[in-house]
Each structure stands twice: as C-alpha cells, then as structure tokens.
BAKE-346349 format. One record per residue (C-alpha): x, z negated, y negated; residue in three letters; residue number from 1. Coordinates in Angstrom, 1 decimal. Layout:
# BAKE-346349
((X; Z; Y); ALA; NUM) ...
This chain:
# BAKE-346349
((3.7; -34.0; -48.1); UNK; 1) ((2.5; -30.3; -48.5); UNK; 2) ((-0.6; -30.3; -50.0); UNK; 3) ((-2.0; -27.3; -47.3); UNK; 4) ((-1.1; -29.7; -44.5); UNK; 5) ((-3.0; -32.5; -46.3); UNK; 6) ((-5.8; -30.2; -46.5); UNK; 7) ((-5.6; -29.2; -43.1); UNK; 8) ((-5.9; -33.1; -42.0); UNK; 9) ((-8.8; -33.1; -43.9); UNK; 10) ((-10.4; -30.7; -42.5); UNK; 11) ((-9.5; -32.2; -39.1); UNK; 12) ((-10.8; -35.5; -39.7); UNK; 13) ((-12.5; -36.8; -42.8); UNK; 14) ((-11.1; -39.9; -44.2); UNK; 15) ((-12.3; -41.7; -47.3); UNK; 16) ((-9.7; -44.3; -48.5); UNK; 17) ((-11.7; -46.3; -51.4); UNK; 18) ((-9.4; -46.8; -54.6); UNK; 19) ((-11.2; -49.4; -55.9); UNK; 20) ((-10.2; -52.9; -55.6); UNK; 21) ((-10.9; -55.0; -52.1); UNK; 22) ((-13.3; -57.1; -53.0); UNK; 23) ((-12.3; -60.8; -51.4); UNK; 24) ((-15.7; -61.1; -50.2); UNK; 25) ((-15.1; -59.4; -47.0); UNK; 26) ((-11.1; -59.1; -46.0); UNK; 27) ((-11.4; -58.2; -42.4); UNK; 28) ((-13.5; -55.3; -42.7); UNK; 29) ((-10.6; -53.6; -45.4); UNK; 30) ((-8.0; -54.8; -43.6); UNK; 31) ((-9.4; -52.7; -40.6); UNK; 32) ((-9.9; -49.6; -42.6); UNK; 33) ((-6.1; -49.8; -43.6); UNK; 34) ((-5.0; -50.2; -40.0); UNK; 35) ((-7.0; -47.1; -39.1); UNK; 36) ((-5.8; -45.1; -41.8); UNK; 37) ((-2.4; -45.8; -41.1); UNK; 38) ((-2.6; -45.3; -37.3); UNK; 39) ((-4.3; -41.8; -37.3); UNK; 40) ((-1.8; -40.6; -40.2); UNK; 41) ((0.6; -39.3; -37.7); UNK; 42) ((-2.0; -37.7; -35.0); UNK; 43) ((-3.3; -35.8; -37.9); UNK; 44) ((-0.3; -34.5; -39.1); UNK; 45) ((0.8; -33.2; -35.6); UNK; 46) ((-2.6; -32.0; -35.7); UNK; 47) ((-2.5; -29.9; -38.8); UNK; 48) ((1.0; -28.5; -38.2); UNK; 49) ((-0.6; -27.2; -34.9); UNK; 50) ((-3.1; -25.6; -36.4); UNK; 51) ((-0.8; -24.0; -39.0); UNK; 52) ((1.3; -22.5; -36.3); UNK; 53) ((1.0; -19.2; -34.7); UNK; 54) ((-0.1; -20.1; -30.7); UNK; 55) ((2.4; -18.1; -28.6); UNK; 56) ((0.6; -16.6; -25.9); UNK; 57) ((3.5; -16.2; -22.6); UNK; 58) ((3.3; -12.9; -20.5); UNK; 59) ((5.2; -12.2; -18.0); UNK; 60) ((5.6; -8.2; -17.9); UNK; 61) ((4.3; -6.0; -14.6); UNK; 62) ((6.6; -4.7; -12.8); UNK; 63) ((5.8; -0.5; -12.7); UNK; 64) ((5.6; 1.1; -9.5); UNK; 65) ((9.2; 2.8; -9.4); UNK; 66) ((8.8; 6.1; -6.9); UNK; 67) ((11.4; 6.3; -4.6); UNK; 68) ((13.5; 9.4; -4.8); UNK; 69) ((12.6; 11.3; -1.9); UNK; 70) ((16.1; 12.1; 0.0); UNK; 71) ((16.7; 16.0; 0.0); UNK; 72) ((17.3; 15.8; 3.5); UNK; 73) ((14.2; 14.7; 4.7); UNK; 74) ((11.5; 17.2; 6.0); UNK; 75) ((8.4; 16.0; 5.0); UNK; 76) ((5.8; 17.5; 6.8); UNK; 77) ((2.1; 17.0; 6.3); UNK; 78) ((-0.3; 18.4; 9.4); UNK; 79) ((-4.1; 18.3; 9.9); UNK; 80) ((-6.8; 19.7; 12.1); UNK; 81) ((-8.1; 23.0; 10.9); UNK; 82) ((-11.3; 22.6; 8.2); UNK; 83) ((-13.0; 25.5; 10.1); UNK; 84) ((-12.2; 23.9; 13.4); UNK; 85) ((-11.2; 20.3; 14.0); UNK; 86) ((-9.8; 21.3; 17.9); UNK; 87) ((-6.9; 23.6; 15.6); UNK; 88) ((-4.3; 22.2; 13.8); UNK; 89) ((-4.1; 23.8; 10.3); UNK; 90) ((-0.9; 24.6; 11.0); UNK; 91) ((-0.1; 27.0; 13.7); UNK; 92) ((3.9; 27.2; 12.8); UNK; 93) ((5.9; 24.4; 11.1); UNK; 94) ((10.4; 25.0; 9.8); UNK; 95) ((13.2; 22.7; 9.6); UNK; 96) ((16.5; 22.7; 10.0); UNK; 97) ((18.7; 22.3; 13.2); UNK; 98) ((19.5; 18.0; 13.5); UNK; 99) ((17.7; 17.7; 10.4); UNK; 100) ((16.0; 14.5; 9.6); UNK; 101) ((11.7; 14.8; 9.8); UNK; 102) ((9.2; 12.7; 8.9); UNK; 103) ((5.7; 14.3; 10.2); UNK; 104) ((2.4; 12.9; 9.1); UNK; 105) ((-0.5; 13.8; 11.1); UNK; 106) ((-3.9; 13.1; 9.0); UNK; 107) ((-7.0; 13.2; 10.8); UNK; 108) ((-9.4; 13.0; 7.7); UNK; 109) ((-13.5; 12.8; 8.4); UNK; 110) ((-15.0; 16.0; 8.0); UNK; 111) ((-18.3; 17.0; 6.9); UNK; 112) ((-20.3; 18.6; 9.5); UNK; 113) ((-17.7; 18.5; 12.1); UNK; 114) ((-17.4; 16.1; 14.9); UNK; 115) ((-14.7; 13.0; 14.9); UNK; 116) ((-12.0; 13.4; 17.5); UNK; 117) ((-9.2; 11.9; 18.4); UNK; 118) ((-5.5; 13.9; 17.6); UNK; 119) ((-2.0; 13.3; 18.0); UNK; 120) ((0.6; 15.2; 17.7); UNK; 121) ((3.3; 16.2; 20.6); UNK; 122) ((6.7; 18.0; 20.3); UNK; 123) ((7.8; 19.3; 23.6); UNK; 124) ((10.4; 21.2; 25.2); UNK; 125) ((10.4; 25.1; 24.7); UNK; 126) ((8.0; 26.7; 27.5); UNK; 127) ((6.7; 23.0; 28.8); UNK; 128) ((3.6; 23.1; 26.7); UNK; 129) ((1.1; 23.5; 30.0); UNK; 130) ((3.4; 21.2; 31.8); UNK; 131) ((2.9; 17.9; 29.1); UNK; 132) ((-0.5; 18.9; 28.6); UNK; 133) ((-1.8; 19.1; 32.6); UNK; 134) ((-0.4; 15.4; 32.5); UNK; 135) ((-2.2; 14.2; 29.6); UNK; 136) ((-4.9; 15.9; 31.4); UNK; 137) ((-4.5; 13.6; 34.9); UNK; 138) ((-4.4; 10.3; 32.5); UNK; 139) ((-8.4; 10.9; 32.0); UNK; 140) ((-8.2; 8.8; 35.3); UNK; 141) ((-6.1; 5.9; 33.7); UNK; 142) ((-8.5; 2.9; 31.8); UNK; 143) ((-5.6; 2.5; 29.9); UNK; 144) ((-5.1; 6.2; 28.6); UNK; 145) ((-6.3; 5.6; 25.0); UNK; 146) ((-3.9; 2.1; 24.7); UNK; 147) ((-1.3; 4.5; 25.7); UNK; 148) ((-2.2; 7.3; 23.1); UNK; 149) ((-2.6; 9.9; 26.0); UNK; 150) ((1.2; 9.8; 26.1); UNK; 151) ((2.3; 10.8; 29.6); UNK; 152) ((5.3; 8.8; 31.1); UNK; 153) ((7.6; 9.2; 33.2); UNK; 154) ((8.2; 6.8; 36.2); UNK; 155) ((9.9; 4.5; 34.3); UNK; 156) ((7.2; 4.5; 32.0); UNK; 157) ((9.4; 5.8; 29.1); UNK; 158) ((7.7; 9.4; 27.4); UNK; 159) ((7.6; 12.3; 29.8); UNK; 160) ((10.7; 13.7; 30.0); UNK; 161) ((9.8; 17.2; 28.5); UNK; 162) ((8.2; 15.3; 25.2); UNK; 163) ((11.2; 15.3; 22.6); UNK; 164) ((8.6; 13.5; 19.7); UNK; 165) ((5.2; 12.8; 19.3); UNK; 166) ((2.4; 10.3; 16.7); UNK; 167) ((0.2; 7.9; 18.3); UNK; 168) ((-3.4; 8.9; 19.0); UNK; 169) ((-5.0; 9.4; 15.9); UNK; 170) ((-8.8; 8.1; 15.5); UNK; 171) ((-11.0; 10.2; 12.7); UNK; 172) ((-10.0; 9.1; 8.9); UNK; 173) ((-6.7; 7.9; 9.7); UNK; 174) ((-2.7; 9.4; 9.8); UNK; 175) ((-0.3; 8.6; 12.3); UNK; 176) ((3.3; 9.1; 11.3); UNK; 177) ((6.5; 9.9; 13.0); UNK; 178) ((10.1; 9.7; 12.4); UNK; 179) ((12.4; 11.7; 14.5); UNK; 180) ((15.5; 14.5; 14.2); UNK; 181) ((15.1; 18.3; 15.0); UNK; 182) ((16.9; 19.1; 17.7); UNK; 183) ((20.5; 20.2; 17.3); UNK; 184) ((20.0; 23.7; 19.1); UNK; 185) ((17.9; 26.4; 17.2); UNK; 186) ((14.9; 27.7; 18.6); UNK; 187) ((10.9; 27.7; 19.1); UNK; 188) ((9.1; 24.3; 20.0); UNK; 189) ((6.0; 24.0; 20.7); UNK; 190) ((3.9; 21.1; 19.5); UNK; 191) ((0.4; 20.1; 20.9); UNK; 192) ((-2.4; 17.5; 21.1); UNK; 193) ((-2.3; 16.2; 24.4); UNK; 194) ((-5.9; 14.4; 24.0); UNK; 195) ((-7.3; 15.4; 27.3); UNK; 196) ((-8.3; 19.5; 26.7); UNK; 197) ((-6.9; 19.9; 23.1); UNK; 198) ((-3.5; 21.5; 24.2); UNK; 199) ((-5.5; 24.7; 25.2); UNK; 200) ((-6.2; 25.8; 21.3); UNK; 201) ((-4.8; 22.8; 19.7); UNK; 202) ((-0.9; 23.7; 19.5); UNK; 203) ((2.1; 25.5; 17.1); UNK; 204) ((5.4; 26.3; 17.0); UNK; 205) ((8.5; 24.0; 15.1); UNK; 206) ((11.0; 27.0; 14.6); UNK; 207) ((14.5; 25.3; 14.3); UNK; 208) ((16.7; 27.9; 11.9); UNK; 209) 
C-alpha cells in the first residue's frame, strides 16, 4: 500500500491497532477491535484516494451573444421627437430607396423639462397629409381612439386608405417599431403624427430616390 495513502487514512480517521499480545482475559472486546479495523479499511482507502485527487469542478460554457449581421438591404431608420420641442420630430426629412425594405423605430424617450405625449408615426400618400390627419382629428370623439392608436380606418375598418405605413401610438419612454417596403414609385411622402393636433407641426418628408 502507498505509504502517502496510509497516511492520508490516518489522517482521516485515527486507528490504533495494539501489537502486543491479546491478553485471554477479555476475547470479545479484541475480537471487536479486529472486526472494526477490518471493516473501515476499505471506506478509508476510498476515502484517502479522494482526497488525493484533484476535484473536477464541471462548467458548462455561456453561450456569447452573436450580433446578427444586419442585411444591407435593410433601411434602418431611427426617429424621435425634437429635444427642443417634443410636438417636432427630430427629423424633418428621412431617404430610402424605391421598394426597398425599412424598418423604422420611433423612440419616444422621457424628456427633462418637457411634457410626455403620446407619438406615432404615419406614412401617407403624397399631398394627403391634412386629409389623414382631419380624421385622426374626428376620432377624439371615439372611447376607443387610443386602443386603436389614433389610426383612422376605413369602412371596413382596415387603415385609411391614404395611410401606406404607420407605428402604434407611442406612450413617453417607449419605441414603437414598424416593418414595411418603400413604395415602388419615386417621390416625396409625407409622414406625420396623427395624435389628435400633432400633424399640424409634427410631420417630414420620406424622399424615395
């Protein structure tokens, strides 16, 4: 037996096996000090070769955060309400290409001495600006104008017909996003806020080139 792993089970558990002779006066009591030794032997050597190997600890790796490639094709627009005035976007003219894929974000952060409105965001058909906005306007009537984003429908109840995209109302510190592609004709589109008011100061122009 190695001599460290004997020293090892002695450091584990202290055994004193007499070498002197059994005396006859009192059998059972070395007869039960034999049995002992003899059935802890083997617990303590498992024990000491335990503690002479290394403890393995198991990990299982994190998985990174892989960033998706961004697909060239993708417009990815960002828009805001103006810092100096939150009834202006802070963008009065946005560019993409003609059928070209766009994903807009509109962030409505909270701003520091400014009051919290509402936003969305509203692509229309050239020149129909007053005419999406004047509806938006009439929905002040409707209960349901804010479940419905100030939206106008058409009789169907499918978007006004004049609205090619638009975000859901936006409260203050959140984003709305939308997915949509630029129309296949070039040209100027305007783009509003249709919260009952805003379109008046609140609008741009998507030039499609």
């Amino acid at each position: 037996m190695d001599v460290k792993l004997v020293d090892k089970m002695a450091a584990i558990c202290p055994i004193t096996v007499s070498t002197q002779t059994i005396p006859h006066s009192n059998p059972r009591q070395s007869m039960m000090k034999i049995f002992f030794t003899a059935l802890l032997a083997p617990i303590l050597v498992a024990s000491a070769k335990d503690a002479t190997s290394p403890a393995t600890a198991s990990s299982t790796p994190a998985s990174g955060n892989t960033s998706s490639v961004k697909d060239p094709s993708l417009a990815d627009l960002v828009i805001k309400p103006a810092a100096n005035n939150p009834m202006m976007f802070d963008q009065a003219e946005l560019t993409v290409k003609p059928g070209q894929k766009v994903k807009l974000t509109f962030d409505n952060p909270i701003q520091p001495n400014a009051p919290g409105l509402p936003h969305n965001w509203v692509l229309v058909k050239p020149g129909k600006e007053a005419v999406v906005g004047n509806a938006a306007l009439a929905m002040a009537a409707d209960p349901k104008a804010m479940q419905k984003h100030y939206i106008p429908a058409s009789a169907d109840g499918s978007p006004h017909a004049d609205i090619l995209a638009h975000t859901t109302l936006s409260q203050p510190g959140s984003k709305a996003e939308v997915e949509f592609t630029a129309p296949a004709e070039a040209g100027d589109y305007p783009y509003i806020c249709t919260f009952p008011g805003h379109f008046l100061l609140m609008k741009g122009i998507l030039h499609v080139k």
